[in-house]
C-alpha positions as CSV (number, residue, x, y, z in Angstrom):
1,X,2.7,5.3,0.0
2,X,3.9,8.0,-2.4
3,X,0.5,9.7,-2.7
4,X,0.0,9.6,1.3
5,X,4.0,11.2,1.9
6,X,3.0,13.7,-1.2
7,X,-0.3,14.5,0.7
8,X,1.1,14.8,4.0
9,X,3.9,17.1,2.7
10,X,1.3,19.1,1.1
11,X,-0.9,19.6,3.9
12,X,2.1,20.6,6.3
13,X,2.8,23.3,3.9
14,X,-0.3,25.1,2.9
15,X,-1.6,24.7,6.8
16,X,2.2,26.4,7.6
17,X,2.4,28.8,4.8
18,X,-1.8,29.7,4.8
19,X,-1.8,30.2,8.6
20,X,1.3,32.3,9.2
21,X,0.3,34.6,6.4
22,X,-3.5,35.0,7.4
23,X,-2.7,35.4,11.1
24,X,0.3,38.1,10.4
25,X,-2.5,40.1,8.0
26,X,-4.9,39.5,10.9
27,X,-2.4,41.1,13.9
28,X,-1.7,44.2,11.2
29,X,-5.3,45.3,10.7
30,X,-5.7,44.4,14.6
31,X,-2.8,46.1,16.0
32,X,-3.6,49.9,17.1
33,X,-2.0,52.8,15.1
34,X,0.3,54.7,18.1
35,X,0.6,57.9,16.2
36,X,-3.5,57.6,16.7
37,X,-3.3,56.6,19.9
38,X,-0.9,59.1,21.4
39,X,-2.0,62.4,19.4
40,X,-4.3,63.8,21.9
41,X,-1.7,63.0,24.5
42,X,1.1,64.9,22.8
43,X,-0.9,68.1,22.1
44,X,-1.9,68.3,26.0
45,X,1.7,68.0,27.3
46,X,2.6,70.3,24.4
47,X,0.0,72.8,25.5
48,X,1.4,72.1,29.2
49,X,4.9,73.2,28.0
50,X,4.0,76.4,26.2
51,X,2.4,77.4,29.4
52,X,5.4,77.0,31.5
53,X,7.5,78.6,29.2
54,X,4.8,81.6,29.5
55,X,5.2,81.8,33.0
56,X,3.5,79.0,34.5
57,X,5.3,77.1,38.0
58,X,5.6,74.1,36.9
59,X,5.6,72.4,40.1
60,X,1.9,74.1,40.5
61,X,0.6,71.9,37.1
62,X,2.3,68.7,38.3
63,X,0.5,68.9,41.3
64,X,-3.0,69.8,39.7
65,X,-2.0,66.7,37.5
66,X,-4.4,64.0,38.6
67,X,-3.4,61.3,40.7
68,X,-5.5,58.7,39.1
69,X,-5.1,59.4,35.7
70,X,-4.2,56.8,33.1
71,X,-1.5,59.0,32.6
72,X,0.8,60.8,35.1
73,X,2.4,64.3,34.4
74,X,6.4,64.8,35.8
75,X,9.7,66.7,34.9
76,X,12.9,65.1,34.1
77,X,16.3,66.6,33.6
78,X,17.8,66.4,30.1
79,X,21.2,66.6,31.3
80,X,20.6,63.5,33.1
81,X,19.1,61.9,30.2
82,X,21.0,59.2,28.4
83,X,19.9,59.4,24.6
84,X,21.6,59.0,21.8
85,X,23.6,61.5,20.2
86,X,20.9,62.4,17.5
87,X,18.1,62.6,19.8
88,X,19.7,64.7,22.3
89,X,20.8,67.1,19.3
90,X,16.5,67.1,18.5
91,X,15.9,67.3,21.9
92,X,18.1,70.6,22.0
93,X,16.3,71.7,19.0
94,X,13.2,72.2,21.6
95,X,11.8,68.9,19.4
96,X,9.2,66.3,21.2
97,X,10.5,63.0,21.9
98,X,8.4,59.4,22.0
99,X,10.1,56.7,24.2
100,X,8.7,53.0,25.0
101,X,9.8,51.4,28.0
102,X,9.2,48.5,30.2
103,X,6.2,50.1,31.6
104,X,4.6,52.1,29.2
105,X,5.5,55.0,26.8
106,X,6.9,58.5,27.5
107,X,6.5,61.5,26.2
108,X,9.1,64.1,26.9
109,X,8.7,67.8,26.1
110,X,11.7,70.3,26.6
111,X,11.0,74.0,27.6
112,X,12.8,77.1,27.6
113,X,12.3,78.0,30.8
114,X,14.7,75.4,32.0
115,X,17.2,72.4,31.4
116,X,14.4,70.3,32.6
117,X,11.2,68.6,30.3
118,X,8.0,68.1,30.6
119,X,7.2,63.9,30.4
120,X,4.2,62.1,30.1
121,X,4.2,58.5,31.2
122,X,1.5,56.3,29.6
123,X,0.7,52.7,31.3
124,X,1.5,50.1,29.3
125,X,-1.8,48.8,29.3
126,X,-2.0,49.0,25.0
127,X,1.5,46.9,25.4
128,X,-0.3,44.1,27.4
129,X,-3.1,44.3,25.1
130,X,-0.6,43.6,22.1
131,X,1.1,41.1,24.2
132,X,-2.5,39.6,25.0
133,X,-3.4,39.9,20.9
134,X,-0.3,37.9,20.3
135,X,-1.0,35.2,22.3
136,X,-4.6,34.8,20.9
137,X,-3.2,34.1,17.3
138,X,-0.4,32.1,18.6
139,X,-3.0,29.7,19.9
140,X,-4.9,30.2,17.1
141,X,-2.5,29.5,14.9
142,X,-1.3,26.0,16.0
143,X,-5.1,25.2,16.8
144,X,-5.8,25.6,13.2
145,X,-2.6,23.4,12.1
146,X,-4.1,20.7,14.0
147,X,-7.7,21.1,12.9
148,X,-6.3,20.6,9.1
149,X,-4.0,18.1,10.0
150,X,-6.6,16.1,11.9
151,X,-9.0,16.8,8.9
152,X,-6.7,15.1,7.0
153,X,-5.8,12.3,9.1
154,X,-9.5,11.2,9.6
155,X,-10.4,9.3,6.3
156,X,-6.8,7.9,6.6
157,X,-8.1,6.7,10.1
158,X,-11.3,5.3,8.8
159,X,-9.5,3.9,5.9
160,X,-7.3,2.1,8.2
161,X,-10.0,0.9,10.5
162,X,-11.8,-0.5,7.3
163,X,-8.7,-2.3,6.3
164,X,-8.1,-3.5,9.3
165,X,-12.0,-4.8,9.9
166,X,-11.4,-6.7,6.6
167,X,-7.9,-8.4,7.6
168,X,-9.2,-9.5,10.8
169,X,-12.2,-10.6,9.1
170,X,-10.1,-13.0,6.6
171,X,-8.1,-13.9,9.5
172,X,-10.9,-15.5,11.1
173,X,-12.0,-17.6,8.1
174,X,-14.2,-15.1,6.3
175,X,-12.3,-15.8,2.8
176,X,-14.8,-13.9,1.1
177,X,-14.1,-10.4,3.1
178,X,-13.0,-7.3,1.1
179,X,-11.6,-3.4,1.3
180,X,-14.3,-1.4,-0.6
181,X,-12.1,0.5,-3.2
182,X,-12.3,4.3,-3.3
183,X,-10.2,6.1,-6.0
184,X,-9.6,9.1,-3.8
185,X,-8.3,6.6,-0.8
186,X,-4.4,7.7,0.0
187,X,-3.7,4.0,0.6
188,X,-5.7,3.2,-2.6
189,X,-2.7,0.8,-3.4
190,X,-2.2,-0.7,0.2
191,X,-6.1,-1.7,-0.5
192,X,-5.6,-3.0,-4.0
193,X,-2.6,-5.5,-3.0
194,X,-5.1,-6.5,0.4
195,X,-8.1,-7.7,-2.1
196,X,-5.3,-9.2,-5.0
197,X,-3.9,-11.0,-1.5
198,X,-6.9,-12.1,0.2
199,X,-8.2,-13.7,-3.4
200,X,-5.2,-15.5,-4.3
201,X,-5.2,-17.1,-0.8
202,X,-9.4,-17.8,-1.5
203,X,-8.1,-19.5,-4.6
204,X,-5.0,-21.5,-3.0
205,X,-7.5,-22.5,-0.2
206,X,-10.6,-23.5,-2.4
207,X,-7.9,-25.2,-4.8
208,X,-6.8,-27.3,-1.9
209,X,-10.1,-28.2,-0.8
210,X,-10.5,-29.3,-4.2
211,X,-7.5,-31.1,-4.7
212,X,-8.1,-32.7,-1.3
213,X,-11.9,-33.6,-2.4
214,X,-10.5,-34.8,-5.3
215,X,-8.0,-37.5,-3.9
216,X,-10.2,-38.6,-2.0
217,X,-12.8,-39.0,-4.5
218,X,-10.9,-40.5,-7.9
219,X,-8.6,-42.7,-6.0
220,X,-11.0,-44.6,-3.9
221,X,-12.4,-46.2,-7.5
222,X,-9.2,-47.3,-8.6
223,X,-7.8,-48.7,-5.3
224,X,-10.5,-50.2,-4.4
225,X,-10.7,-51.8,-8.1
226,X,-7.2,-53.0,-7.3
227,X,-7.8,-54.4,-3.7
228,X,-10.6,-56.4,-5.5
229,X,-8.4,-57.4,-8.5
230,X,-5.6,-58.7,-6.5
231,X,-7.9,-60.5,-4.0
232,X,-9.4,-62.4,-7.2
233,X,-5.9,-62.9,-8.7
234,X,-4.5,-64.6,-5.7
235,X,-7.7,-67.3,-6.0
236,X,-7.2,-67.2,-9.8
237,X,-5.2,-70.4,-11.2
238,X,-6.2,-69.7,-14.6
239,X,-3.0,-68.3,-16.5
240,X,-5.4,-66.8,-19.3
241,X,-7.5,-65.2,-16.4
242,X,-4.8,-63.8,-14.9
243,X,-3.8,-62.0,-17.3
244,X,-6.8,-60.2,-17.8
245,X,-6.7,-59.3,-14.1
246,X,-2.9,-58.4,-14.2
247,X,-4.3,-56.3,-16.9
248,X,-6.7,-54.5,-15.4
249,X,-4.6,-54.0,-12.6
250,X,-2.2,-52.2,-15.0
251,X,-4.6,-49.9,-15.9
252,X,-5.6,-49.0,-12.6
253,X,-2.2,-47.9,-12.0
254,X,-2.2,-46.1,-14.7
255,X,-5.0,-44.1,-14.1
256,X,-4.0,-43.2,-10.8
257,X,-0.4,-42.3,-12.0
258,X,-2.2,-39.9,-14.2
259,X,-4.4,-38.3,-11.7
260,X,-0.9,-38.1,-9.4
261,X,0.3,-36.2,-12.7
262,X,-2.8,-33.9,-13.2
263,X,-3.1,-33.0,-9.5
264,X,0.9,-32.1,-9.3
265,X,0.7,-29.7,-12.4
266,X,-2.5,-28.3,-11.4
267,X,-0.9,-27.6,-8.1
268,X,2.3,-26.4,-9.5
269,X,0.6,-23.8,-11.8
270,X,0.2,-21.1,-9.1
271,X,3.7,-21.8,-8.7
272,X,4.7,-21.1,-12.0
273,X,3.1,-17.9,-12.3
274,X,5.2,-16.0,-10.0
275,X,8.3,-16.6,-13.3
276,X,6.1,-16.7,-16.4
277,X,8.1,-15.1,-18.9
278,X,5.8,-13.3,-22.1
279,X,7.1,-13.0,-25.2
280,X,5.4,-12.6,-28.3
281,X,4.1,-15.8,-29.6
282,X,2.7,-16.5,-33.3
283,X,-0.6,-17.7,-32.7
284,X,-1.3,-19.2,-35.9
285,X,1.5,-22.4,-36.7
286,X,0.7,-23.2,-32.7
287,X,-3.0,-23.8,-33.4
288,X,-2.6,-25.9,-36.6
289,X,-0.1,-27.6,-34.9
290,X,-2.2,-28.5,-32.0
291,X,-4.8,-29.5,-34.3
292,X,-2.7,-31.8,-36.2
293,X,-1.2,-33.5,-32.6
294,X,-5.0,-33.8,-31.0
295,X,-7.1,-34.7,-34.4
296,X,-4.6,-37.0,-35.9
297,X,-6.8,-40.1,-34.9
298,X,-9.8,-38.9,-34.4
299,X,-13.1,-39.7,-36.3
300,X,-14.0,-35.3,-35.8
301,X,-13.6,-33.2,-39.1
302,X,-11.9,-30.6,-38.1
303,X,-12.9,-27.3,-39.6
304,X,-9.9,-24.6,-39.7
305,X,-8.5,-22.2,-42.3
306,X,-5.7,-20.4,-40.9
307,X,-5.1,-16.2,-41.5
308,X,-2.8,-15.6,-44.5
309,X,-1.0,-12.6,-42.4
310,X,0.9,-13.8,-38.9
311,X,-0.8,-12.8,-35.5
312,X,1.1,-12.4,-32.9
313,X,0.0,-12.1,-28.8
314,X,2.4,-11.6,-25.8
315,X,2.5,-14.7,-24.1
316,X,4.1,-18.2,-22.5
317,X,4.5,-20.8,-25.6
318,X,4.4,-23.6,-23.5
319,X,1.3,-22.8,-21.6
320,X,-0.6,-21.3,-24.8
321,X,-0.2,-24.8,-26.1
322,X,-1.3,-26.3,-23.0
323,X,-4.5,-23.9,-22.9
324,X,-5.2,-24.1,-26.8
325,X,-4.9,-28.2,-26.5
326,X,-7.5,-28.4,-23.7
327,X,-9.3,-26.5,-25.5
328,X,-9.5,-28.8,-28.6
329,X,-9.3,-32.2,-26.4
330,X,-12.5,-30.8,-24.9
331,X,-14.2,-30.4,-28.3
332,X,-12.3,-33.5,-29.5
333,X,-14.5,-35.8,-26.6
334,X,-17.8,-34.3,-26.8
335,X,-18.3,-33.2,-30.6
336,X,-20.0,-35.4,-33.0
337,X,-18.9,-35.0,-36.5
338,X,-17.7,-31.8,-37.2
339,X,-15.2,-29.4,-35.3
340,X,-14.8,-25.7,-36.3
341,X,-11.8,-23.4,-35.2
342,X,-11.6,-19.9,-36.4
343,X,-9.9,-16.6,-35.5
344,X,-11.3,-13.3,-35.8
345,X,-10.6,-9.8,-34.7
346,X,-12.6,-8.2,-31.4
347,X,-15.7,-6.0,-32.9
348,X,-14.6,-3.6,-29.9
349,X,-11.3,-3.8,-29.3
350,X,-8.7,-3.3,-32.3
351,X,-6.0,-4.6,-30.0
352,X,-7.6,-8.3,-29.0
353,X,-7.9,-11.0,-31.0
354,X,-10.5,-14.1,-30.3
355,X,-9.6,-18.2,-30.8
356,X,-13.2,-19.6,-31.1
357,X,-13.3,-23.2,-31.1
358,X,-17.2,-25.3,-31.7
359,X,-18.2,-28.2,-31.6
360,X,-21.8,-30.1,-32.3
361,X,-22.3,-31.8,-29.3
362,X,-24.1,-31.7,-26.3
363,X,-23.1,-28.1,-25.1
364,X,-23.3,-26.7,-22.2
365,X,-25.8,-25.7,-20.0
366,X,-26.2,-22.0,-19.0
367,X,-26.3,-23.2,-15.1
368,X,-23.3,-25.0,-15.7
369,X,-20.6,-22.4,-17.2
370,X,-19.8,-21.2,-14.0
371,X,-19.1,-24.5,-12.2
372,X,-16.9,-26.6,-14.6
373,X,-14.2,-24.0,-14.4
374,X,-13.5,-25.0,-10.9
375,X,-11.2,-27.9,-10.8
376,X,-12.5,-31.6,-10.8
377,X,-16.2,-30.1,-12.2
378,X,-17.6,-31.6,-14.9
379,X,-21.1,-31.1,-17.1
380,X,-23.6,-33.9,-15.9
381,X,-24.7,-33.9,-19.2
382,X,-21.3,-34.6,-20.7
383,X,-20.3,-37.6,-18.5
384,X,-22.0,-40.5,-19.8
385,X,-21.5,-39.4,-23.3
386,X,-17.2,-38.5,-22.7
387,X,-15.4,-40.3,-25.2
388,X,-11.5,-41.2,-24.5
389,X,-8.9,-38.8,-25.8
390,X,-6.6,-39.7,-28.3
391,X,-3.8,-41.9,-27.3
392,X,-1.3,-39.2,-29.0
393,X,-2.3,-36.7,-26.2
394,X,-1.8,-36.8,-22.6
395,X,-5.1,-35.6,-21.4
396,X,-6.5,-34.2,-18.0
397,X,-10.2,-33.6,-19.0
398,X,-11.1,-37.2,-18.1
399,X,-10.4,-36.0,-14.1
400,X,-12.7,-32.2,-15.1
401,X,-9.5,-30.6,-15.2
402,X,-9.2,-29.1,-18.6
403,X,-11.3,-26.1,-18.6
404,X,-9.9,-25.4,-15.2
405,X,-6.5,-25.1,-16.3
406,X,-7.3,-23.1,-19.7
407,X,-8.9,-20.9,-16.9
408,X,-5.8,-20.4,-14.7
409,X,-3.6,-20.0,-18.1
410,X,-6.3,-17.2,-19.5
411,X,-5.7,-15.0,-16.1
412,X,-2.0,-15.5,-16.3
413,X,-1.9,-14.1,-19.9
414,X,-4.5,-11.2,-19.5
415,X,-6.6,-12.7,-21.5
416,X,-10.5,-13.6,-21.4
417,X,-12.5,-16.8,-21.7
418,X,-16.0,-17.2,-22.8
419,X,-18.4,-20.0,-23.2
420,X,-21.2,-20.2,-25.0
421,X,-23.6,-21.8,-27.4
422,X,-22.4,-22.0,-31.1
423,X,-24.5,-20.7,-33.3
424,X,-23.7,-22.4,-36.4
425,X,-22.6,-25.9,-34.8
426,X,-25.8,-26.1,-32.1
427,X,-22.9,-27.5,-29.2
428,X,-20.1,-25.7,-27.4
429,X,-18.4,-22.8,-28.0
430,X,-15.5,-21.9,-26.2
431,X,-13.0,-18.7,-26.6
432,X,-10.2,-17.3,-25.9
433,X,-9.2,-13.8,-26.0
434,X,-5.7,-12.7,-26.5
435,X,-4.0,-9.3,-26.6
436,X,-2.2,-8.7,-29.6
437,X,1.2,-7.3,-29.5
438,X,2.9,-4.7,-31.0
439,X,4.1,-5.0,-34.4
440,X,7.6,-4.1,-33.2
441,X,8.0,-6.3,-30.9
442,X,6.4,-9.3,-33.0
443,X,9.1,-8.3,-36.0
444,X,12.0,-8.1,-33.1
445,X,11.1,-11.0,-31.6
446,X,10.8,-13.4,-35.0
447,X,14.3,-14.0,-35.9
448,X,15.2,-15.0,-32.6
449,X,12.0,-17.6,-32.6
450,X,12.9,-18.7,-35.8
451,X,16.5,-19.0,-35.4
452,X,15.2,-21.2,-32.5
């Protein structure tokens, strides 16, 4: 809104200014000179007036004046003539005077032959061309104010209608309906918050599908595992028996407590965004930590030499960990032997800093990448091969939650996620990107996180 009141303010004031100016230089060069204009008129009335005061009647020349001539020949007496003081005095002097009146312009000649002077009365038709000439740029002028302003107006109208098109679009169910962008747009910004809007809402809406799908899909299993388990339990007399199906039962429950759990923090996440407080965050003692937490019964060798120096990154502690422990749990559950975490600086960015953690299992598949970041997506080829996660570790991958969440967490810190193929390992490789923060902030910020 600031570049659009800058703009409009701008355009008011150059049409204002650049008109008035052009249009005042325009009525100058247009506007006759009069000393041009009434020079043969003043030497003939002149000439008339030496001849009188030779001897000529005077009455005779005003009656061979002619009657249709643009300009019409009389006498008037001086003494009768109310002038100021100065002009009378160059009046008396015998000096030509120039008046302009209502109706035209007068000459007035005196002559020695009498107290009365020769005057030439011009029509005003040169006044009603001026008044005519100042009429023409007055229209002109405002008819060239709107021209600009409606030059301007026009891609703020289109603009508009384009926004508009796309709202009502999205309004009708169309989540996928965008404002093309253009840089030199005055409501540029209007159109950036529209497409950040309409694709949060595409997320909330796909995430509710999902969540929806989801419940309807993970629970049926379990409750239909516990309709089955009490019906047997009730015809079961068996104590020993019994307590297998009690047990099983219990397990059931559990499972769908868990899924309750993972669906109320995935749902609470977009939640949480609108308050995440960054602060800067040393990377390194979270990862081994994590590592220690999610490897501590696990049959994975776990591959990790932490940086000597600390590396800080501006973020959310708790959520880091959450992201970073998804991370390994995913690794955790499909490697085979050997687990490798390292971190290394961006090749083209000095100011990022890349957590790459591979494992050698299974991978996954080009086709794939895309589709298990969406919540409740897992690999097909993963499935059948899942191992539990430790019992240390709450975990949400089971359900095809965790890389959806270490997605969500990425965006929220500014930071990137790749996956891909490791190289050294043959299975997954997942990273994250993080920015690193400034070394001022990181050395303000560690007593305080120490002290803590």
């Amino acid at each position: 809104m600031r570049r659009l009141s800058i703009s409009l303010l701008l355009v008011v004031l150059l049409a204002t200014i650049g008109f008035d100016w052009t249009l005042d230089r325009l009525f100058v060069e247009l506007q006759p000179n009069d000393s041009d204009r009434l020079g043969p008129y003043r030497v003939m009335v002149e000439a008339l007036a030496d001849s009188v005061e030779q001897g000529a009647d005077i009455d005779s020349l005003i009656q061979a004046w002619p009657s249709d001539a643009s300009a019409q020949l009389s006498t008037l007496d001086t003494q009768q003539l109310a002038l100021p003081a100065a002009l009378r005095d160059n009046l008396n002097r015998g000096e030509s005077l120039t008046l302009e009146t209502d109706t035209g312009i007068s000459l007035i000649v005196p002559t020695d032959a009498s107290t009365q002077a020769l005057t030439l009365s011009i029509s005003s038709d040169a006044s009603k061309a001026e008044a005519a000439l100042r009429v023409a740029l007055t229209l002109l002028f405002y008819t060239g104010i709107v021209v600009l302003i409606l030059l301007w107006v026009y891609p703020l109208v289109t603009r508009l209608h384009t926004l508009s098109k796309a709202a009502k679009s999205f309004g009708t169910g169309n989540l996928g309906a965008r404002v093309p962008l253009n840089r030199y747009s005055l409501i540029n910004n209007i159109e950036t918050e529209f497409n950040a809007m309409a694709e949060r809402i595409a997320v909330l809406v796909e995430d509710n599908r999902l969540l929806s799908s989801a419940v309807s899909h993970d629970l049926r299993t379990p409750i239909a595992r516990l309709r089955f388990g009490l019906d047997a339990l009730s015809e079961e007399e068996n104590p020993k028996v019994q307590a297998k199906y009690l047990q099983r039962i219990s397990n059931d429950l559990a499972e769908m407590e868990h899924l309750v759990e993972v669906l109320l923090d995935y749902a609470r996440l977009e939640k949480q965004k609108q308050a995440l407080p960054l602060q800067p965050t040393s990377l390194v003692p979270l990862i081994s930590d994590r590592i220690n937490a999610v490897f501590i019964d696990a049959a994975n060798q776990v591959q990790w030499i932490p940086p000597q120096q600390a590396i800080w990154v501006m973020a959310n502690e708790r959520y880091l960990d959450m992201a970073i422990n998804n991370v390994l749990q995913n690794a955790q559950r499909y490697g085979n032997n050997l687990i490798k975490v390292s971190l290394h600086a961006d090749k083209t960015s000095a100011k990022r800093v890349w957590l790459t953690i591979e494992d050698d299992g299974p991978g996954i598949p080009v086709e794939e990448r895309e589709r298990v970041l969406k919540p409740f997506e897992r690999g097909r080829a993963n499935i059948e091969r899942a191992r539990p996660a430790t019992a240390s570790v709450a975990s949400s991958s089971g359900f095809g939650m965790g890389l959806a969440i270490v997605q969500r967490i990425a965006e929220w810190h500014n930071a990137m996620l790749t996956l891909n193929t490791s190289d050294d390992l043959g299975g997954a490789s997942i990273g994250l990107g993080f920015q690193l923060c400034d070394a001022a902030d990181a050395a303000a910020s560690k007593p305080a996180l120490e002290k803590s």
